[in-house]
C-alpha positions in Angstrom: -65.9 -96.0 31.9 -69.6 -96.5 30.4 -69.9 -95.6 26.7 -73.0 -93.7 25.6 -74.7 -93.4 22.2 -72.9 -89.7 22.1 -69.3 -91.7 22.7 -70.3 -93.7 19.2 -71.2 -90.4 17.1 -75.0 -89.6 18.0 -75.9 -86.5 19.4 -79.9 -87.6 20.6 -79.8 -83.7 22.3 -78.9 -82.3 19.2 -81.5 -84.7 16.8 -84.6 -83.5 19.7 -83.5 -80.0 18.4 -83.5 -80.5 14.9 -86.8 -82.4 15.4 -88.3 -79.3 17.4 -87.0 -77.0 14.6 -88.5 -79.0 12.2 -91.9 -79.3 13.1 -92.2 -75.5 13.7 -90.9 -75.3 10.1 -93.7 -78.0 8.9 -96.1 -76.5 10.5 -96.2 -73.4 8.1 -97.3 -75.9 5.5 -99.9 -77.4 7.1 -104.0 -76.9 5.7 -107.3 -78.4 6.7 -105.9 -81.7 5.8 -103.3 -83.1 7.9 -104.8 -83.8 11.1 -102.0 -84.5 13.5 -98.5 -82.6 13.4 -94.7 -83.8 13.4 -94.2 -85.8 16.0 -95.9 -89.8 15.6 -95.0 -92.3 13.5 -96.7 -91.6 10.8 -98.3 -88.4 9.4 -102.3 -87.9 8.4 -104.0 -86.2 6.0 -107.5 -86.6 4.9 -108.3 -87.1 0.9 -111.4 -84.4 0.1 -113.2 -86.7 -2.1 -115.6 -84.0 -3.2 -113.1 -83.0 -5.1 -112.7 -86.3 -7.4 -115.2 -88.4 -8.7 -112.9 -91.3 -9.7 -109.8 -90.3 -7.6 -106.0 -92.0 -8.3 -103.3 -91.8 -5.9 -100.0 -90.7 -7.7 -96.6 -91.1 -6.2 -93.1 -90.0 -7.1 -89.7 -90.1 -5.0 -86.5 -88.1 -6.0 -83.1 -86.9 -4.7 -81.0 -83.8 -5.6 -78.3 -85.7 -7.1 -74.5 -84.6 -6.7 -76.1 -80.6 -6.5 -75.6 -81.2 -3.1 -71.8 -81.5 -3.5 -72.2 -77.7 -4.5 -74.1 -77.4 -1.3 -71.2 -78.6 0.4 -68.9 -76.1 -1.1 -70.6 -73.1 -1.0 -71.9 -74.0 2.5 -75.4 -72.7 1.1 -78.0 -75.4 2.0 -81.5 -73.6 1.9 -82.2 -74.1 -2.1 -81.4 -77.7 -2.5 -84.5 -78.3 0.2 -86.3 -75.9 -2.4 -84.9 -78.6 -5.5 -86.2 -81.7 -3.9 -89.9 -80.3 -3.6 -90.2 -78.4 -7.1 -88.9 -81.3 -8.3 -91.0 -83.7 -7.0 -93.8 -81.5 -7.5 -92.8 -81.1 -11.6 -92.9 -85.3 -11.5 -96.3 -86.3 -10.8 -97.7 -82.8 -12.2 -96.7 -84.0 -16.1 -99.8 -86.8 -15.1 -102.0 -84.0 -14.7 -102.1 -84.6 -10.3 -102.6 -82.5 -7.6 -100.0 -82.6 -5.2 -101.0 -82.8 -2.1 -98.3 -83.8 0.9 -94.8 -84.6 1.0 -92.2 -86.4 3.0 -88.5 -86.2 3.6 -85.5 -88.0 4.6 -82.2 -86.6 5.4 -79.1 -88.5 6.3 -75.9 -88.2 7.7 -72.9 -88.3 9.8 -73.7 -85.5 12.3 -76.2 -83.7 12.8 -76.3 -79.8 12.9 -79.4 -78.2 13.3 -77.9 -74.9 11.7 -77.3 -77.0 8.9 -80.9 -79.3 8.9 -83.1 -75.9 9.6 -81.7 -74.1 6.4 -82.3 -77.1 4.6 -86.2 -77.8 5.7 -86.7 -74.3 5.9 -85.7 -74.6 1.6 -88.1 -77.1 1.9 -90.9 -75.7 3.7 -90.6 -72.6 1.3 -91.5 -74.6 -2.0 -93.9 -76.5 -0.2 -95.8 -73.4 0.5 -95.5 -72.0 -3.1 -96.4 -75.1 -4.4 -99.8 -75.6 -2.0 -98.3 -78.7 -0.5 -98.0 -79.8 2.9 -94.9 -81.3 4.8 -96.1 -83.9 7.3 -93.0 -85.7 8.2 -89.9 -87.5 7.2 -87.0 -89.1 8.7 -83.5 -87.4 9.9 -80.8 -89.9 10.4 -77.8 -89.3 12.4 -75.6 -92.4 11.0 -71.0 -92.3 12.0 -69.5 -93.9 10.0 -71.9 -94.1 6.7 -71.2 -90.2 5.3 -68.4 -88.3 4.8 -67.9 -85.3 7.3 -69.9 -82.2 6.6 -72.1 -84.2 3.8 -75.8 -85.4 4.1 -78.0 -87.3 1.5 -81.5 -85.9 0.4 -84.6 -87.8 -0.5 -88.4 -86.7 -1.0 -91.6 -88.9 -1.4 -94.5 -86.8 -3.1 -98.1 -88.1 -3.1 -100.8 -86.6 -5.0 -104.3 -87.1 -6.8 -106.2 -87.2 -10.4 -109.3 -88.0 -11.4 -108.6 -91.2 -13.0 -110.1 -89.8 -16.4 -107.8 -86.3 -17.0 -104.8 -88.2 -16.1 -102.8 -87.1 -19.3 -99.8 -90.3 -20.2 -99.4 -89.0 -23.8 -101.5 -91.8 -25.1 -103.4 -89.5 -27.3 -100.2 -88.1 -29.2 -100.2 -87.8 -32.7 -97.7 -87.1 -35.3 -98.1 -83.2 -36.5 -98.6 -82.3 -32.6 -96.2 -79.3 -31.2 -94.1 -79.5 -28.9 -93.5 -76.3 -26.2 -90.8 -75.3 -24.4 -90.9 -73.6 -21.4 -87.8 -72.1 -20.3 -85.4 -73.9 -16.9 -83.6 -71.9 -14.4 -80.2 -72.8 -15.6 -79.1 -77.4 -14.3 -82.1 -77.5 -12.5 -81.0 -81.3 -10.8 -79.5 -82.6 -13.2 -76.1 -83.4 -15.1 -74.2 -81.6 -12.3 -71.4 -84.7 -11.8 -70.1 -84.0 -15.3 -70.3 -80.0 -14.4 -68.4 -80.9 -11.5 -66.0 -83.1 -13.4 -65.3 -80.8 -16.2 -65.6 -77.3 -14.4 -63.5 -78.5 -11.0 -61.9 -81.2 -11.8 -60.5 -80.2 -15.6 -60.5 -76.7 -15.6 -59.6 -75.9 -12.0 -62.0 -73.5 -11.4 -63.0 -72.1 -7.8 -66.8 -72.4 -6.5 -66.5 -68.8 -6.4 -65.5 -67.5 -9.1 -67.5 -65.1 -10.9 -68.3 -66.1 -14.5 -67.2 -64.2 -17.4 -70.3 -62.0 -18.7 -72.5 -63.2 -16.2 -73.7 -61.5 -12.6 -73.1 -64.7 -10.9 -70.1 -66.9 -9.3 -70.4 -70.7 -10.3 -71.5 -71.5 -7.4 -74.6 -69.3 -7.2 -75.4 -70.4 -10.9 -75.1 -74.0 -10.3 -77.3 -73.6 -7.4 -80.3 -71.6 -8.8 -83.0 -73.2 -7.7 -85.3 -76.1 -9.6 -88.2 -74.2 -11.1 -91.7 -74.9 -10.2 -93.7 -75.4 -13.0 -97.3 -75.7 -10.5 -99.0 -72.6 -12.1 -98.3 -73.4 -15.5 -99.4 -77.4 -15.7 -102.3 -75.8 -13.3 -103.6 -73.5 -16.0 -103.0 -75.7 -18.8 -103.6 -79.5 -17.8 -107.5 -79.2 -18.3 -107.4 -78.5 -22.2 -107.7 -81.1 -24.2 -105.2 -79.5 -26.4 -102.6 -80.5 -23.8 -101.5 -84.4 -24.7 -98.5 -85.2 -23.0 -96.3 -83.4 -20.5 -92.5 -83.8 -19.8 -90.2 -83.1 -17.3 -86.7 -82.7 -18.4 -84.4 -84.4 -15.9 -81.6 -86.7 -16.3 -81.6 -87.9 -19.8 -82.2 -84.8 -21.5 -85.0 -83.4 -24.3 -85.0 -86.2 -26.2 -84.8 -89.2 -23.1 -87.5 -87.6 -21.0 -90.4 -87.0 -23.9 -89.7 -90.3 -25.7 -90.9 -91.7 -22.6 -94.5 -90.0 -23.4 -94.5 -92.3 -27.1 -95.7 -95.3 -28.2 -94.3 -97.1 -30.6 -94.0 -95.8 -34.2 -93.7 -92.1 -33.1 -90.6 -89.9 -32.7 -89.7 -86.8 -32.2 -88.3 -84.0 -34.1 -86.5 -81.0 -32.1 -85.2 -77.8 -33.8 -82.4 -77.2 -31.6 -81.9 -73.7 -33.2 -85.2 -72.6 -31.7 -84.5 -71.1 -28.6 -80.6 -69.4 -27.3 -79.2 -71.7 -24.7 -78.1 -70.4 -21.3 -74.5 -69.0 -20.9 -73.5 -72.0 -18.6 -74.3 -74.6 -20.4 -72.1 -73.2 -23.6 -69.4 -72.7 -20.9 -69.2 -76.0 -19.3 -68.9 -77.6 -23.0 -66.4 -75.5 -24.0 -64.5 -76.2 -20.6 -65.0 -80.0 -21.6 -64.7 -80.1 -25.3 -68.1 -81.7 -25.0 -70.3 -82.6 -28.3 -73.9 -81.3 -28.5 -74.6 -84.8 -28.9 -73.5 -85.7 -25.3 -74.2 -82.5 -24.1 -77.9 -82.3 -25.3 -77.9 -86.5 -23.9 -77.3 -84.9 -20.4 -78.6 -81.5 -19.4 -82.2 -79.4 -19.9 -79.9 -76.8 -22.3 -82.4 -74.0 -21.2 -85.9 -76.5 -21.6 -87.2 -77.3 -18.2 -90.6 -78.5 -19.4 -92.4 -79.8 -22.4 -95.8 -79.9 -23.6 -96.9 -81.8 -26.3 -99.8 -79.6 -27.6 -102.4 -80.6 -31.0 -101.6 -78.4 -33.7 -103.6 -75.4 -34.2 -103.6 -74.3 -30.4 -100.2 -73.4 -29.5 -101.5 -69.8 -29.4 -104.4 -71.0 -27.0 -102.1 -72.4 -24.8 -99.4 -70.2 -24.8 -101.9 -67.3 -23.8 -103.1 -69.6 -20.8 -99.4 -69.9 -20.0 -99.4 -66.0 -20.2 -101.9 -65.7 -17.8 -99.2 -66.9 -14.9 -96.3 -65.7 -15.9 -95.0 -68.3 -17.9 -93.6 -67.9 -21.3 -92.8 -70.9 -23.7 -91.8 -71.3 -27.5 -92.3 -74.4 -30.1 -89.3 -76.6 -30.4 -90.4 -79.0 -32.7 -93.0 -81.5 -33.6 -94.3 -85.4 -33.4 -93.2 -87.2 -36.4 -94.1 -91.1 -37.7 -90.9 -93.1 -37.5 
């Protein structure tokens, strides 16, 4: 009897459906800049160097980490596609960059478009709200490589800067302030010791509500990665703003030490803002230190701006302006 592709685990009827599902999906992202749609080997869009006199490319490329084990669980796959792009997006937005197009890959053991349109329609949603067009990717059907009913998730973001407003924190001082502005509980981050301590430790069911909280642990570990567009949008072109971090694996401290040269340090009042319910939870499900905790999650702080003294008020009133509300955590020091 002849063997087929379909007799070794691909489904090539099922992919053309994904693909066709997809590109509708793209489409809705699409501006006067990409010039072909899904479909070729490589997707086009066309700089508008009007807009930069001295333009950079910028580039950043992320997963979702073990969120997507939630995924799995819960069986709810639109808002880890809406994770990869905000936080892609958040990446090369601490530089100051417009993001401009993005690019996808998804792999795994079989494909199911049910499955693949939830998650690109996640995707195509953020891209949207973020002013960012999806113009292609890669879906991989691959037996063998992932577990059954699991996929991996990876996004390339590429955007622009004028080469002199990139901000790189190489005008902190000591005495500047630094602003927090407040996560949407894990965001993409620290979720394989939330898994550990909350499934594996304590036993606890995906679905169980949360004491003194309107949400099941699934839904809270699956609130979606904020976008923090509008507010580096309305606050990147004052000088005021030095440096600007994004709090991802590595915590407070790890992510805006990364924005210091050397002789500077931080100082974080960690009494300054009430952390969320979950995180308090899933350390005293643990036993975990604040040390370790504050080592691996955002504890509430999804974004950082590291602000010259004397106009947090200025900048917190352009933060106003779209919504967004932050609060000083602490300050540049000289080590």
């Amino acid at each position: 009897m002849a063997v087929t592709y379909r007799d070794s685990g691909v489904n090539l009827e099922e992919a053309e459906q994904s693909i066709k599902a997809i590109g509708s999906l793209a489409k809705e992202t699409f501006n006067e800049h990409v010039l072909r749609g899904i479909g070729l080997f490589a997707g086009f869009f066309e700089l508008d160097l009007k807009k930069y006199s001295n333009p950079v490319i910028v580039s950043s490329i992320d997963g979702v980490g073990t969120k997507l084990k939630i995924a799995f669980m819960t069986g709810c796959h639109g808002s880890v596609g809406q994770d990869l792009v905000n936080h892609c997006v958040n990446d090369i937005m601490t530089c100051g960059a417009d993001p401009l197009f993005f690019l996808d890959y998804v792999g795994t053991l079989k494909l199911e478009t049910g499955v693949m349109t939830e998650i690109i329609r996640g995707m195509a949603k953020a891209c949207k709200q973020n002013g960012v067009a999806l113009i292609g990717g890669e879906t991989a059907e691959m037996p063998g490589f992932y577990a059954t009913g699991e996929y991996d998730l990876v996004g390339t973001i590429i955007g622009a800067v004028d080469k002199e407003r990139i901000i790189d924190g190489q005008n902190i001082i000591p005495g500047d302030v630094l602003l927090g502005l407040p996560s949407n509980g894990l965001h993409t981050n620290g979720y394989s010791l939330a898994r550990k301590i909350l499934f594996d430790m304590a036993g606890i069911d995906v679905n169980e509500p949360i004491r003194d909280c309107e949400s099941t642990w699934g839904e809270c570990l699956l609130k979606v990665h904020k976008s923090y567009q509008k507010a580096i949008t309305a606050v990147r072109t004052t000088e005021a703003v030095v440096g600007i971090s994004h709090i991802t694996g590595g915590g407070i401290e790890g992510n805006t030490k990364r924005l210091l040269r050397d002789g500077l340090g931080l100082r974080i009042d960690w009494s300054s803002w009430k952390i969320p319910p979950e995180f308090k939870k899933i350390q005293q499900h643990g036993n975990v230190s604040d040390e370790e905790m504050r080592r691996v999650f955002n504890l509430g702080i999804g974004l950082i701006l590291v602000v010259s003294a004397g106009h947090e008020q200025s900048v917190a009133q352009k933060l106003k302006s779209v919504n967004e509300s932050c609060f000083p955590i602490g300050r540049i020091i000289k080590l």
